[in-house]
N, C-alpha and C positions, 0 to 999 in steps of 0.2 A: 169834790174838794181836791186839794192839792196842796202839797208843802214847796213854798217859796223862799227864799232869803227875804231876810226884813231891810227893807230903804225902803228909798221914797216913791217907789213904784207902785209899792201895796197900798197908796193910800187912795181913799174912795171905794177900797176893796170890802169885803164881810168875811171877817173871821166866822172860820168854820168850826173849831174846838177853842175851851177859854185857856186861859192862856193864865197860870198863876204865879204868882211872887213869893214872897217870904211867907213861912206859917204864920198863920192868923191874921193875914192881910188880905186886903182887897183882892182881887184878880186884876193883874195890868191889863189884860182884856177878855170883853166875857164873850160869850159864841154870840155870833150873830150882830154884834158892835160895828159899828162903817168904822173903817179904822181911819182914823186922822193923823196929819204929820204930827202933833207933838206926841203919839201913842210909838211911831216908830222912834222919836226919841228917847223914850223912856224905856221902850225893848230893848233897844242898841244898851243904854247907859247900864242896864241888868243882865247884859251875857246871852239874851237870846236871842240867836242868826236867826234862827227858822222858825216860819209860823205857818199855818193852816188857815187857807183862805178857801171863802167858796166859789167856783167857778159855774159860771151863770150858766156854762153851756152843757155843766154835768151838776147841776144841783142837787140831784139824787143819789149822786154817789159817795156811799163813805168808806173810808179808809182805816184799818185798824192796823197802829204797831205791834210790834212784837212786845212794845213796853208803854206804858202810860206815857205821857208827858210829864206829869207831875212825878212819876220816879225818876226820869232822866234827869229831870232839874234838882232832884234833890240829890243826887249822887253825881252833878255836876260841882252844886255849892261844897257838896264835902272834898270831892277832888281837888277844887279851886282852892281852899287852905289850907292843902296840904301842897298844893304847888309854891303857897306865898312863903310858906314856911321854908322848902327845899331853895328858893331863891334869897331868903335868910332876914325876910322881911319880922318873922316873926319865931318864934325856937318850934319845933316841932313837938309834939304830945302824944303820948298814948291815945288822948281821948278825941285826937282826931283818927285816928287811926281805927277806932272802934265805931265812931259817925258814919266813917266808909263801911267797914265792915256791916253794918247793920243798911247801910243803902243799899249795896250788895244783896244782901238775902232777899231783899226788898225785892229787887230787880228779878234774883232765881225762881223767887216765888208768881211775880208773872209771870216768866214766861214758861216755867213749869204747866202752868194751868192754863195755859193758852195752847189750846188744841191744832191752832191753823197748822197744815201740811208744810205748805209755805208762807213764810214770814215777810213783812217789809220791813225794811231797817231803814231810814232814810241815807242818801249820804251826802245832804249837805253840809259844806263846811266851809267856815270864812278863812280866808289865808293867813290872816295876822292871830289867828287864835287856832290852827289848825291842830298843833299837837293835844290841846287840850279837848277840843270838838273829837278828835279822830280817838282818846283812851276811853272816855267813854262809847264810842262807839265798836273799839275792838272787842270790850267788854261784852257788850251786848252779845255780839255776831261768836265770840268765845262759849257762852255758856249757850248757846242756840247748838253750838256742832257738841258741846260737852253733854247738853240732853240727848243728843242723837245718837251720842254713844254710850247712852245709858249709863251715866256717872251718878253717883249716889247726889242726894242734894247738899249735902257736907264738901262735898268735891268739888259742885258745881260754885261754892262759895266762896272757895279756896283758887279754884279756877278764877272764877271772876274778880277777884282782888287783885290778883298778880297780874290780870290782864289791863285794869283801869291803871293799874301802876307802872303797866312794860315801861311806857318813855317818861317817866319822872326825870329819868337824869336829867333830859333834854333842857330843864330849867336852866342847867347850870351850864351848860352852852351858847356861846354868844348869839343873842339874838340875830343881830346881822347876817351871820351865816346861816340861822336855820329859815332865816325869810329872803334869802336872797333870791332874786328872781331870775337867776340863768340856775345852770350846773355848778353845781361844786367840783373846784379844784382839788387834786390828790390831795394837795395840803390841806384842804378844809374838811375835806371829806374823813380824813384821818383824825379829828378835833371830833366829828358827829360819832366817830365811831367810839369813843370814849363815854358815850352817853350810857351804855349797860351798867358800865363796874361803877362809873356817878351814880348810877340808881342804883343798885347792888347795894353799895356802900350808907348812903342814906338810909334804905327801906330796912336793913339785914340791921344796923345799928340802932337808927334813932325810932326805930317804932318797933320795940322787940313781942308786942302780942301778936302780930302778923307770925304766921304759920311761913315755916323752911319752906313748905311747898308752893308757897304766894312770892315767895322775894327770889328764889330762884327764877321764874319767870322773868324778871326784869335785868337777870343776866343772861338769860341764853334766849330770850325772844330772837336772835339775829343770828342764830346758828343755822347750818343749814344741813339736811343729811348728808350730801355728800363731802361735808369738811370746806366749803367754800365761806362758811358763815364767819363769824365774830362775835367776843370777844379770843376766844379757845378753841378756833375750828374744829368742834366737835362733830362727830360723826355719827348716825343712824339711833341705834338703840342709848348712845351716850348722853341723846337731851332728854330730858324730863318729857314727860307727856303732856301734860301742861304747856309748857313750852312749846311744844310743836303744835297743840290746837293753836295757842296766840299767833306765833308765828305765821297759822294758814291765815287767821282772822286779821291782821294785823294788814299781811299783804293784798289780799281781796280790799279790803278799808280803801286802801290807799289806790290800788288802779282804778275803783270805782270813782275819787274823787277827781275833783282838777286842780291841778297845782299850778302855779304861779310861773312855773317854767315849762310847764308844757300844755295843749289841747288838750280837753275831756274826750278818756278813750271813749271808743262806743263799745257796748255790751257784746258786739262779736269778739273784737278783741282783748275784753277780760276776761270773757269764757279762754281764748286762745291759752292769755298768758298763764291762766290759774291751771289749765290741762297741763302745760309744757313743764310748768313745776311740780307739778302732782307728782310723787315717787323720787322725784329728782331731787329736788332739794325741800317741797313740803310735805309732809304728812298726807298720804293718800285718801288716810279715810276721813279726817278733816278737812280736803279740799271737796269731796267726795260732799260731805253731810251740809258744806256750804252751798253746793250747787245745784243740790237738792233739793233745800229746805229755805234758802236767801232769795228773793228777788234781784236778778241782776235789774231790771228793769219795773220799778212796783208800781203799784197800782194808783194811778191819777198822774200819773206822767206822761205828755204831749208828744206823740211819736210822728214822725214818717214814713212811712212804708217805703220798701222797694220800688214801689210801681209809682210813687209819689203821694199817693195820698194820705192823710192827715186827720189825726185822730187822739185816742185818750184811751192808754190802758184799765181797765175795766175789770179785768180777771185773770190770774195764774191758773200755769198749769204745772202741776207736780213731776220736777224731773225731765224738764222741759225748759229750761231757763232763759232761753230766747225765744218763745215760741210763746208769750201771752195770748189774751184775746185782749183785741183793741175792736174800740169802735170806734169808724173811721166818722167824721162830720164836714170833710172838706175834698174836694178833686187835687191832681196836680198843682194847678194853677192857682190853689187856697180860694175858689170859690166853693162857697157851701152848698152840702149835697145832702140828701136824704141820709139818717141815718142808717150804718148797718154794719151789725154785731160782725167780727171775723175773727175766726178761732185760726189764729194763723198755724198750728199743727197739723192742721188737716188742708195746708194751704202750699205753696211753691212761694210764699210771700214770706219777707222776713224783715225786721225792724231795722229801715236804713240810719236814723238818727232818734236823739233823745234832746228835745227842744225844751230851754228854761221856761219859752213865754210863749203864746199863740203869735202867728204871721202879725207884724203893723197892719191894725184895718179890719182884722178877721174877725173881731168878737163884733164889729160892729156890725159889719157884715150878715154875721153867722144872725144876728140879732131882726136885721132886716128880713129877713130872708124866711126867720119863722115865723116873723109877722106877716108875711106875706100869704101866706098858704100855699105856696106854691114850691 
């Protein structure tokens, strides 16, 4: 299996995990459903990019996150009205503020008891909904390095609030500018930066059972150790600890995605960027417990090797971040070849790309080719 973006690609596809909606309703889709276009209509119309399909040529393979699906979603739905409230659509509440909180523990509490060494965290994420896709996501990848640093589970709760809240401001930013599809100008870029003391100010006022140590988060997420951050170019021991797990999680999120102005990096160069900050401006032993403990590259994702050939990650290895086992199913030239497992640690081979979709042609191919016996 493999997590995709939801259009009209996936359709004729077989979801691989169900796929749920509102408490006490039906599942928008249940495992093993042929999905059909009006199903991707109905995902899009309810907020969920990504789904879990089965991929014909790794049927045997599953995939486990670090969090259910169904806590994502539900600590998506509590996010999501407390964004409509911050854009003033509706007054904010205590009692959303407590829905979160309680999705939250929800969240600590998986991944507490989820043993795996290394975690997959996905990181897809659609462009026009990126900020909100990406605070649940810091969250996640937040309370993953706040276990690793052995934080009480009170902490990691507290952790995880202020983290699904770092970019709340961002609501109240003009949209145009946070989806613009080149670089932002000084001047624009001076307007984004305003987005902290926006959330600051919302989270610190309109939701006062949030914990000091939750709303702080959403002002110093942008600081950096050496005084180069914002809003208060604070320095080293000056930000919260909180703060600087977000901070690591926050920027890992984001070089892992693709953004609307630039190429999806490839995994050598988020290893790069994530070392060159480390001590420098992020938290060492949070960039450290990320790159330990996160898949840069997770499991069910369609790689290229160096040497050319073409394959599907299959297994991490701890402490090792670019150095998965893939099994390869294709030559150079995307003709399909025998399969055969390659723990590339123990190899001079190294993951040259990370492909959305198999080559045009290859799964038919691939299809041919097993039927053939040959």
């Amino acid at each position: 299996m493999r997590r995709v973006q939801v259009g009209e690609h996936i359709v004729g596809k077989f979801a691989a995990k169900t796929i749920y909606g509102a408490k006490g309703q039906a599942p928008l889709v249940r495992r093993g459903a042929r999905i059909r276009a009006t199903m991707v209509g109905a995902l899009l119309r309810r907020g969920v990019e990504g789904i879990w399909i089965t991929d014909e040529l790794f049927p045997e393979l599953e995939v486990q996150e670090a969090v259910r699906q169904e806590a994502v979603d539900v600590t998506r739905r509590c996010l999501g009205d407390i964004f409509k409230a911050a854009r003033g659509s509706t007054e904010p509440t205590q009692a959303q503020a407590l829905r979160l909180a309680t999705a939250i523990r929800n969240l600590v509490d998986e991944i507490v008891q989820n043993d795996d060494v290394v975690a997959n965290v996905s990181h897809l994420r659609a462009w026009d909904n990126y900020t909100f896709e990406h605070s649940v996501q810091v969250a996640i990848l937040s309370v993953l390095v706040g276990k690793h640093l052995m934080m009480t589970e009170d902490q990691l709760v507290r952790l995880g609030t202020g983290a699904v809240l770092h970019d709340v401001g961002k609501v109240m930013v003009p949209q145009d500018i946070l989806q613009k599809p080149s670089r932002l100008t000084a001047e624009e870029f001076e307007i984004v930066k305003q987005h902290p003391r926006l959330g600051w100010d919302l989270v610190h006022e309109g939701f006062q059972n949030i914990m000091p140590t939750s709303s702080i988060v959403v002002l110093q997420h942008h600081e950096r150790l050496d005084g180069s951050g914002y809003p208060s170019q604070l320095r080293g021991d000056e930000i919260y600890v909180f703060s600087r797990v977000v901070a690591a999680a926050d920027v890992f999120d984001a070089v892992r995605a693709e953004r609307n102005y630039r190429p999806l990096y490839t995994p050598r160069r988020v290893l790069q960027i994530m070392q060159e900050e480390a001590g420098a401006k992020l938290d060492a032993s949070a960039v450290q417990a990320l790159l330990q403990h996160v898949a840069i590259i997770p499991v069910g994702e369609i790689v290229r090797l160096t040497n050319g050939l073409l394959g599907a990650v299959t297994d991490l290895n701890s402490g090792d971040p670019l150095q998965p086992v893939v099994t390869v199913v294709a030559d150079d030239r995307d003709m399909p070849i025998e399969r055969e497992r390659i723990d590339l640690r123990g190899t001079p081979l190294q993951v040259d790309q990370v492909l959305n979709e198999w080559p045009p042609g290859f799964e038919q191919r691939a299809r041919e080719f097993l039927h053939s016996g040959t």
